[in-house]
C-alpha positions as CSV (number, residue, x, y, z in Angstrom):
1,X,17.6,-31.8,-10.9
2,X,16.9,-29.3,-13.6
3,X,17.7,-25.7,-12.6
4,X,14.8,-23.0,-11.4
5,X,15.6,-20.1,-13.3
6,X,14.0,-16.6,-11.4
7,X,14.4,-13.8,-13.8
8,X,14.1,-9.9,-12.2
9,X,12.1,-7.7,-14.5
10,X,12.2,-3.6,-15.3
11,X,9.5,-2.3,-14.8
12,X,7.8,-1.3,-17.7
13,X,4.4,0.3,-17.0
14,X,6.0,2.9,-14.0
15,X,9.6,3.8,-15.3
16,X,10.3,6.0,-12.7
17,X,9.4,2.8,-10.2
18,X,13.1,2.5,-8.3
19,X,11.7,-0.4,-5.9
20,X,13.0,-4.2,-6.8
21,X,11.7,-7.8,-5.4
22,X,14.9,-8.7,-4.4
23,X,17.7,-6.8,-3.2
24,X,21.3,-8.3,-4.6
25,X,22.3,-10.0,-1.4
26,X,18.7,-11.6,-1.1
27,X,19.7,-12.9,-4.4
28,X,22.6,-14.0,-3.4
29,X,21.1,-15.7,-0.3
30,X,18.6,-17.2,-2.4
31,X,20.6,-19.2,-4.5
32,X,23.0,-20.6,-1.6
33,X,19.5,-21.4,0.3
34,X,18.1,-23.3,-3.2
35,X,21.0,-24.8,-5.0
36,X,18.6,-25.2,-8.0
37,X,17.8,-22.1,-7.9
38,X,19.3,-19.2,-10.8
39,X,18.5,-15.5,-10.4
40,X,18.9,-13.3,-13.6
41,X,18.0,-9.5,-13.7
42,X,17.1,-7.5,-16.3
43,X,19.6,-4.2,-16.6
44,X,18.2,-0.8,-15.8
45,X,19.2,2.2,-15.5
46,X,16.9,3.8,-12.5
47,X,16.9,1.3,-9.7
48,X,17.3,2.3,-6.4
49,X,20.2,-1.0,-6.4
50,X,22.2,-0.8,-9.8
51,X,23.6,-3.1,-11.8
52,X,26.8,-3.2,-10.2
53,X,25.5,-4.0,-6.8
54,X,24.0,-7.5,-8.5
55,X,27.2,-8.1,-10.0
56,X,29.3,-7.5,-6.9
57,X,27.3,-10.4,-5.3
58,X,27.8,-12.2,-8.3
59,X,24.2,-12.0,-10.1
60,X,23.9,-12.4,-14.2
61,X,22.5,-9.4,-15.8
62,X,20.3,-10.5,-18.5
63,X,18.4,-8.3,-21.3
64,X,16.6,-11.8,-22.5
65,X,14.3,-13.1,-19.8
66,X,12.3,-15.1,-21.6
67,X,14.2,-18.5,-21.0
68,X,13.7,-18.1,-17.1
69,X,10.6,-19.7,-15.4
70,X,9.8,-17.4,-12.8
71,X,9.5,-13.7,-13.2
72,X,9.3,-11.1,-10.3
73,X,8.3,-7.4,-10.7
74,X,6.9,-4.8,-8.6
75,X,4.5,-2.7,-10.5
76,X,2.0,-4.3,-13.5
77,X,3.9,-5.7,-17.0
78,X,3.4,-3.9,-20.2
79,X,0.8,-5.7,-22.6
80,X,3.0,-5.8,-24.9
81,X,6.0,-7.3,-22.5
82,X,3.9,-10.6,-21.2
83,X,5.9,-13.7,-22.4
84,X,3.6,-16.8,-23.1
85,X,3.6,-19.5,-20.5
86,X,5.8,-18.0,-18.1
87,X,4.8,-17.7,-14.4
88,X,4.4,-13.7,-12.8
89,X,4.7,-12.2,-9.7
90,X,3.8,-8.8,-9.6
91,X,0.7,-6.4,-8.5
92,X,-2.0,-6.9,-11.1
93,X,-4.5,-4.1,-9.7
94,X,-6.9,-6.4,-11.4
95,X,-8.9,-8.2,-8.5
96,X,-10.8,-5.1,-8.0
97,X,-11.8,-4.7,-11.6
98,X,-9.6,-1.9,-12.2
99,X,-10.6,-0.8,-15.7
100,X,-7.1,0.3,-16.8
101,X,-5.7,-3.1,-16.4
102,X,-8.9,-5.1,-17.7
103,X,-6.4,-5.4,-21.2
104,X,-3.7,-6.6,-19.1
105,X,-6.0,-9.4,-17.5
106,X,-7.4,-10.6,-20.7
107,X,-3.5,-10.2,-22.3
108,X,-2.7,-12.5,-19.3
109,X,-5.5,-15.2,-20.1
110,X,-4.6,-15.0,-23.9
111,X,-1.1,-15.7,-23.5
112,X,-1.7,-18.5,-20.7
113,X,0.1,-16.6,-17.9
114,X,0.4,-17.9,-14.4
115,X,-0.1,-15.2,-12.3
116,X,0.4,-14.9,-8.7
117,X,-0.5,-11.9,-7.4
118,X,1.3,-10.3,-4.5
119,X,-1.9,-8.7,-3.1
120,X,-3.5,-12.4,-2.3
121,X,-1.1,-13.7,-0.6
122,X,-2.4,-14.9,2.4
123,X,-2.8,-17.1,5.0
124,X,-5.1,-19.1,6.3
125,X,-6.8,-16.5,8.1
126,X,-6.9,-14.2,5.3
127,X,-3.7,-11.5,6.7
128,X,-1.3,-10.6,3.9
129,X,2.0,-11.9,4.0
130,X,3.5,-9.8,2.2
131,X,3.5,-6.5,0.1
132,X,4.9,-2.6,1.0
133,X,1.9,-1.7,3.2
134,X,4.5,-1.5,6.2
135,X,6.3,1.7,4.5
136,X,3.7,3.0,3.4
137,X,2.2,3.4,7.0
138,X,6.0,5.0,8.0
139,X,6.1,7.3,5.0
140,X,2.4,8.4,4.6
141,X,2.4,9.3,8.2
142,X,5.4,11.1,8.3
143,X,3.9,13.1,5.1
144,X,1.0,13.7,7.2
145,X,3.0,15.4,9.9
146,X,5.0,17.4,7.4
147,X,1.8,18.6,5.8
148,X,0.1,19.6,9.3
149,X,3.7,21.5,9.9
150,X,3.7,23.3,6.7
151,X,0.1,23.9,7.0
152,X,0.4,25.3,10.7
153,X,4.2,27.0,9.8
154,X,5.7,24.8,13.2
155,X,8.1,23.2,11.6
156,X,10.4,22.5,8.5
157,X,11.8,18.5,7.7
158,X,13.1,17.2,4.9
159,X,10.5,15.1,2.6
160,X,10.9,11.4,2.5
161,X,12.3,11.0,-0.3
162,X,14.8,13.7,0.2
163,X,16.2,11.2,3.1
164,X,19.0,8.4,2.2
165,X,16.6,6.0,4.1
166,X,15.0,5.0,7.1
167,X,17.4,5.9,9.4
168,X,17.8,9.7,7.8
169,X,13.7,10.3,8.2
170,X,13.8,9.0,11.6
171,X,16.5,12.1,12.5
172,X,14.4,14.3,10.8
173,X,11.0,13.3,13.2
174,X,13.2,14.0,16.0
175,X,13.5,17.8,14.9
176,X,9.6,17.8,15.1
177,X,7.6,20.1,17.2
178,X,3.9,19.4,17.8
179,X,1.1,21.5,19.4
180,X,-1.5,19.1,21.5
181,X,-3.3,18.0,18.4
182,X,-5.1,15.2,18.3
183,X,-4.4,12.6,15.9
184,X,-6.6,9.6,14.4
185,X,-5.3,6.6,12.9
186,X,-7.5,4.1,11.2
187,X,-7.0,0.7,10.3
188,X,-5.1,-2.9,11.5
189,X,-2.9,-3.9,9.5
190,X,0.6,-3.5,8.0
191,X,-0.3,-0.2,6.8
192,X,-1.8,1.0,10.5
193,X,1.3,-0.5,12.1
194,X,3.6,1.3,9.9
195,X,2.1,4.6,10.5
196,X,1.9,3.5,14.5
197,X,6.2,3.0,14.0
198,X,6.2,6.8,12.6
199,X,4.0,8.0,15.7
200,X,6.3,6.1,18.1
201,X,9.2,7.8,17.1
202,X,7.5,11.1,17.8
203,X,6.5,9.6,21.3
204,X,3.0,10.3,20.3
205,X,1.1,9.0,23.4
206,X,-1.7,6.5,22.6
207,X,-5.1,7.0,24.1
208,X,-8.7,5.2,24.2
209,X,-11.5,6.0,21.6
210,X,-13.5,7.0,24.6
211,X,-10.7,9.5,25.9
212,X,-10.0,10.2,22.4
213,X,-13.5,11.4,22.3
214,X,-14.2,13.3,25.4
215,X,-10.9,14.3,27.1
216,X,-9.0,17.6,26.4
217,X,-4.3,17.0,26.6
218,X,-1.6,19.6,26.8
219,X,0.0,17.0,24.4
220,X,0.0,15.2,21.2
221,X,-2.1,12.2,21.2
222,X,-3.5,10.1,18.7
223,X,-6.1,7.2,18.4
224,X,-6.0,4.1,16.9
225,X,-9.4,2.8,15.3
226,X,-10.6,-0.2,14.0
227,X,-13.8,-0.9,11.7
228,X,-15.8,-2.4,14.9
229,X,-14.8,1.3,16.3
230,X,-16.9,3.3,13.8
231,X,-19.2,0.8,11.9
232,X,-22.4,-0.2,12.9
233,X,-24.9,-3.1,10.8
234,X,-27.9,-0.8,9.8
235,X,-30.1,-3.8,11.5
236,X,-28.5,-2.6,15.1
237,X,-27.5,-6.3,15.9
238,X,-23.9,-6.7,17.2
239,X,-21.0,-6.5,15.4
240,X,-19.5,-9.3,13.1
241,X,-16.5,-9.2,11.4
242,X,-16.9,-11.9,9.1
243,X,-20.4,-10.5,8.0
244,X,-18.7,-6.6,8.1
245,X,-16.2,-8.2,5.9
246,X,-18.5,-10.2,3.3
247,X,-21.4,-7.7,3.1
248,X,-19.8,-4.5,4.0
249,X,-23.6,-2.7,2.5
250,X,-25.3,-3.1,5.6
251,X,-23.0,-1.2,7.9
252,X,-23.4,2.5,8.5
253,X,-20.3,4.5,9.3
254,X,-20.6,5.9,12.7
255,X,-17.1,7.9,11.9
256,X,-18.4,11.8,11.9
257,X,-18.0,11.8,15.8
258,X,-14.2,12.0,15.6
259,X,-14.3,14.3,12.8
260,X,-15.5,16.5,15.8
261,X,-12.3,16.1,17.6
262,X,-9.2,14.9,15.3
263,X,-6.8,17.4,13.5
264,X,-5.1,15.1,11.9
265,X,-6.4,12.0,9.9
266,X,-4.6,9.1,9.0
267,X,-6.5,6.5,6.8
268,X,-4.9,3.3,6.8
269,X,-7.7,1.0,6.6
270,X,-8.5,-1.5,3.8
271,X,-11.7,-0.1,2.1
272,X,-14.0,-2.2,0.1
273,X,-16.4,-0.6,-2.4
274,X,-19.6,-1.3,-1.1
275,X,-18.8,-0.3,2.5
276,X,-19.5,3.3,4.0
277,X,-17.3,5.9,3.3
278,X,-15.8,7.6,6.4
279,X,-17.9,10.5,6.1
280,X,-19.6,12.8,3.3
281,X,-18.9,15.7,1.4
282,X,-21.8,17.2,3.1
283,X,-20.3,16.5,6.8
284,X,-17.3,18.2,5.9
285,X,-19.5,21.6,5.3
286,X,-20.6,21.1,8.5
287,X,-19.2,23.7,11.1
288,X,-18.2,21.4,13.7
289,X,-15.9,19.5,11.4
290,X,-12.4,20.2,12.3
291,X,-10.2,18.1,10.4
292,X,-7.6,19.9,8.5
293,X,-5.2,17.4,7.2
294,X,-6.1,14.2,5.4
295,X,-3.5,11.9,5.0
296,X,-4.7,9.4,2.8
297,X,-2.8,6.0,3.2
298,X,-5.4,4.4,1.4
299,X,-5.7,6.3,-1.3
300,X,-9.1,4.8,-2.8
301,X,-10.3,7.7,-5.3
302,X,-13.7,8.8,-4.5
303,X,-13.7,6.5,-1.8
304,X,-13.8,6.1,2.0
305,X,-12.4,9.7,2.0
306,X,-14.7,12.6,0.0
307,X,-11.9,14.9,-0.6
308,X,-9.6,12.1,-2.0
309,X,-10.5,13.4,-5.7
310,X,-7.2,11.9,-7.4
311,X,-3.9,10.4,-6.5
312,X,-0.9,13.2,-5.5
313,X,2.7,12.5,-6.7
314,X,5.7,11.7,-4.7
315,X,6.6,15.1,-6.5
316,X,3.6,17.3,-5.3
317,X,2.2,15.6,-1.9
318,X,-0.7,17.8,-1.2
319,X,-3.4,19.4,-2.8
320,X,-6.2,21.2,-1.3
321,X,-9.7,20.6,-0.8
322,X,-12.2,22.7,-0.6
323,X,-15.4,21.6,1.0
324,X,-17.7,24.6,0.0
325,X,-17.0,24.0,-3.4
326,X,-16.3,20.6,-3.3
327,X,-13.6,21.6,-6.0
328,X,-9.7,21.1,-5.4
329,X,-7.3,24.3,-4.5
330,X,-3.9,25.1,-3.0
331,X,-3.2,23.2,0.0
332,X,-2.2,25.2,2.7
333,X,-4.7,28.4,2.9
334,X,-7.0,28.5,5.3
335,X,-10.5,27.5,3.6
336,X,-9.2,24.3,2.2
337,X,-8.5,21.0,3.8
338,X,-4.7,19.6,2.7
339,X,-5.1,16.5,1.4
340,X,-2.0,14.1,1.3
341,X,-3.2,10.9,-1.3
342,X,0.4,9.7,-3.0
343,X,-0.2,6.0,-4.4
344,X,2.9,5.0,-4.5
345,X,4.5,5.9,-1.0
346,X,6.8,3.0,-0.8
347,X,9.0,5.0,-3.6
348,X,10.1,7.5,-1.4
349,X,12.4,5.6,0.7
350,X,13.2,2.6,-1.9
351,X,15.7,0.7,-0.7
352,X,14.3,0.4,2.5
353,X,11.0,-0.9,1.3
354,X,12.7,-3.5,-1.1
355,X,14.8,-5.0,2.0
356,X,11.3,-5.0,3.6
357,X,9.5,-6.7,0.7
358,X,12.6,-9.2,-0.3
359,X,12.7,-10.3,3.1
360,X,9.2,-11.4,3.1
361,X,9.3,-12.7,-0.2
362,X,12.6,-15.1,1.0
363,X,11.1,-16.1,4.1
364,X,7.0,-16.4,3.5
365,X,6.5,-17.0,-0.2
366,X,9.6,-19.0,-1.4
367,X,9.2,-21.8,0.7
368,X,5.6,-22.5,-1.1
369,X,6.7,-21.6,-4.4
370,X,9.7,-23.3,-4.4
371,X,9.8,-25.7,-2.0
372,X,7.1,-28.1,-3.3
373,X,6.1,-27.3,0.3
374,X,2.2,-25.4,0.2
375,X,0.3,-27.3,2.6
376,X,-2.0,-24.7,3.1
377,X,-2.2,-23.5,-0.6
378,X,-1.3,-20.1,-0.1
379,X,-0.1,-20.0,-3.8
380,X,-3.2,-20.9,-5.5
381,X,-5.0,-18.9,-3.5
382,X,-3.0,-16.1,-4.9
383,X,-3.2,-17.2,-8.6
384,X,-5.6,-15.5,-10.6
385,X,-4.9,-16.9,-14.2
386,X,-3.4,-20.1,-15.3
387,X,-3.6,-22.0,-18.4
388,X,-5.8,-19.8,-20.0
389,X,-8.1,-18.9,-17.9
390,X,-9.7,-17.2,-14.7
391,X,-9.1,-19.7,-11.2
392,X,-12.3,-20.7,-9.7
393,X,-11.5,-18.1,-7.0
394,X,-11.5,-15.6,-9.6
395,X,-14.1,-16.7,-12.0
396,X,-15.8,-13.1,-10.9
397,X,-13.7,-11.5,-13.0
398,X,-15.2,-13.1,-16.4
399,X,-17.9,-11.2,-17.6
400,X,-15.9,-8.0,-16.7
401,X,-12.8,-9.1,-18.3
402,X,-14.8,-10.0,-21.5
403,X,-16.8,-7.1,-21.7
């Protein structure tokens, strides 16, 4: 049986990107799971595993990838780094016509790429199976806390990335001191659930949307929403998640109650486009709007959330906005709302997210892609090129693409 030969890329589009698909003992796993299987990784200099963690565990280091069959990367491949015929996994950013990869999209078609995208991966019921979303959640929320604390001068922890891992952060929460803020959390998913682990460990207690509403606590609380909890169809018929989800343009956002209420927001919901932002520039002039601490998980610029105006850095967290001005400011003085909106969040605790993502990779995607073993197709599903051109499931992207 010829060999499968799985080649680990650098990343070459974010160099300062320290995550990696596989950590060295999931590489080492992998190949005593799949005898035909060969893993080779590219040397660098910056990941958060180095070189000599793959070789303890008895992993090739390669410069020349270009003989493997499989490639796995985190963040997008360079234009100029695409090898002709070979099969990617990686986050294209491409599905939502994201204009700064449209070259990379068409470089993909030219050069007869297979790529599977991490992002559609799914099952048949349309829930990710993998991707970072879970840290994100832990680390965006945790930000969220230590900007409301900096904010608010109750508290001082170290930042995420300041922590060895996980385990470091989660000592850190326990130092934490809260007032009896209220706290809403939107969204479902791995991203929601993730922020939900970082709230657990603060003992944060969970209430209703109703008592979230109209009860007063001597404690911390916070509220988890969902989009049936503050989206309404514009025809007043009753809600539908498959139509909310295919035509997203004929719901109204019915959010600016809890603006009313919540001191801390936490956006972890998937946003598409065409729906309703949470609320509008000109609700947050309003006087009765008492947010003062965005933490935007999402991260969707000029999107669900007005005052998300650009992306922060893992660097520089916060930023301020002011709604008066609608202009950006410092973050902490009093006439601005702090805005937390990094992109990249998984980066601040690395190795942690990699054993997350690896794990998923070993256990959910593998099998399929491997295995000869796809009865439900998960992997074409998630193919966007092959062959030299768009899948039918992506044929929407042809007239941007060629633009």
């Amino acid at each position: 049986m010829d060999k499968i030969k799985i080649g680990i890329l650098r990343e070459t589009t974010k160099s300062d990107d320290r995550r990696v698909p596989l950590t060295p003992r999931q590489c080492f796993e992998l190949q005593q799971e799949y005898p035909n299987v060969e893993v080779y990784v590219q040397p660098c200099a910056i990941r958060c595993y180095e070189d000599h963690d793959y070789k303890a565990f008895g992993i090739h280091l390669l410069e020349d990838i270009s003989w493997c069959d499989i490639l796995l990367g985190i963040k997008e491949v360079a234009v100029d780094k695409l090898i002709e015929g070979k099969t990617y996994l990686f986050f294209s950013h491409t599905m939502k016509k994201q204009e700064r990869n449209r070259k990379l999209l068409k470089a993909m078609i030219d050069k007869k790429v297979r790529m599977v995208d991490y992002e559609c991966l799914t099952d048949e019921e349309r829930n990710r199976v993998i991707g970072f979303g879970r840290y994100a959640g832990i680390i965006g929320a945790y930000n969220g806390i230590l900007g409301y604390g900096q904010k608010y001068d109750l508290f001082d922890i170290k930042r995420a990335f300041e922590c060895r891992d996980h385990k470091e952060m989660e000592a850190e929460l326990a130092r934490v001191k809260l007032t009896n803020i209220k706290i809403c959390l939107t969204g479902g998913g791995r991203v929601a659930n993730g922020a939900t682990e970082t709230l657990g460990m603060l003992k944060i207690r969970k209430v209703t949307p109703y008592e979230f509403l109209n009860c007063s606590y001597r404690e911390p609380v916070y509220v988890q929403l969902h989009s049936k909890d503050y989206n309404r169809p514009k025809d007043g018929s009753g809600w539908d998640s498959d139509e909310f989800y295919t035509h997203p343009e004929e719901y109204d956002s019915m959010f600016y109650p809890y603006t009313k209420v919540t001191d801390l927001l936490i956006t972890c919901h998937y946003w598409h486009p065409q729906a309703p932002a949470l609320f509008t520039k000109e609700d947050m002039r309003k006087p009765d709007f008492r947010v003062s601490v965005i933490a935007d998980v999402t991260c969707d610029i000029d999107g669900s959330v007005p005052s998300t105006l650009r992306a922060s850095t893992i660097e520089e967290p916060f930023y301020g906005y002011n709604p008066v001005t609608e202009q950006l400011d410092e973050p902490f003085i009093k006439d601005t709302i702090t805005v937390m909106a990094v992109d990249n969040l998984p980066c601040e605790l690395p190795r942690d997210a990699s054993e997350d993502f690896g794990k998923s990779l070993v256990e959910r995607v593998f099998p399929a892609l491997l295995g000869n073993n796809d009865p439900t197709a998960m992997i074409d599903r998630a193919t966007i090129t092959q062959n030299g051109k768009l899948t039918d499931r992506f044929n929407y992207l042809g007239d941007w693409v060629n633009a």
